[in-house]
Phi, psi and omega in degrees: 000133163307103193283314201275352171255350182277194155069227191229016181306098225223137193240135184300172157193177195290338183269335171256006166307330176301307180306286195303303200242322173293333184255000158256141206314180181011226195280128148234117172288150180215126180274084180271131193198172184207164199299315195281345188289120165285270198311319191279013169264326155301333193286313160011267161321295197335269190293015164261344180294314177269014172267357196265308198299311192232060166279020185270310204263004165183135189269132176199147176301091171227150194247097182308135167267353167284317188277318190229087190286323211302294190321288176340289190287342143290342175256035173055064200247125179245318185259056148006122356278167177224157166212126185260120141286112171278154138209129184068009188142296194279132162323121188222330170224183163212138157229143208236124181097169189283076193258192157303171184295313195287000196283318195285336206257329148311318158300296207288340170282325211261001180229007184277000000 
């Protein structure tokens, strides 16, 4: 099996965001990160795990921010790696830095 084509595992950009994550329904994660970030490489692993794991309750994302400054730079994001929780659309969380699994799994329970 193909780890990086399964689960619900999608890759943002500035022109489908709107699409992807803003016109859809219930949970969304958006992993913002970029190629030279030491810490988004740990987180990595993380959140392709939880696209295979939990593609029933939430869809995620990830966003090079080097390549698609505009989205970044509307949700503030200053800091790498971040992960932004949607729902229905809307901003509803943030995690900022390199956390555990269970933090994300956690997030993800307290908005699914």
């Amino acid at each position: 099996m193909n780890e990086d084509q399964g689960g619900s595992l999608v890759e943002i950009t500035d022109e489908n965001f709107s699409d992807e994550i803003e016109s859809s329904d219930g949970l969304a994660m958006v992993d913002f990160w970029a190629e030279w970030c030491g810490p988004c490489r740990l987180v990595g692993p993380i959140v392709d795990e939880l696209a295979h794991e939990q593609s029933d309750r939430v869809k995620v994302g990830k966003m090079d921010v080097d390549a698609n400054p505009d989205t970044a730079f509307r949700f503030n994001v200053r800091s790498i790696p971040s992960i932004l929780f949607f729902k229905d659309g809307e901003l509803v969380d943030t995690v900022i830095g390199a956390q555990p699994k269970s933090v994300l799994e956690q997030k993800i329970d307290q908005h699914a």
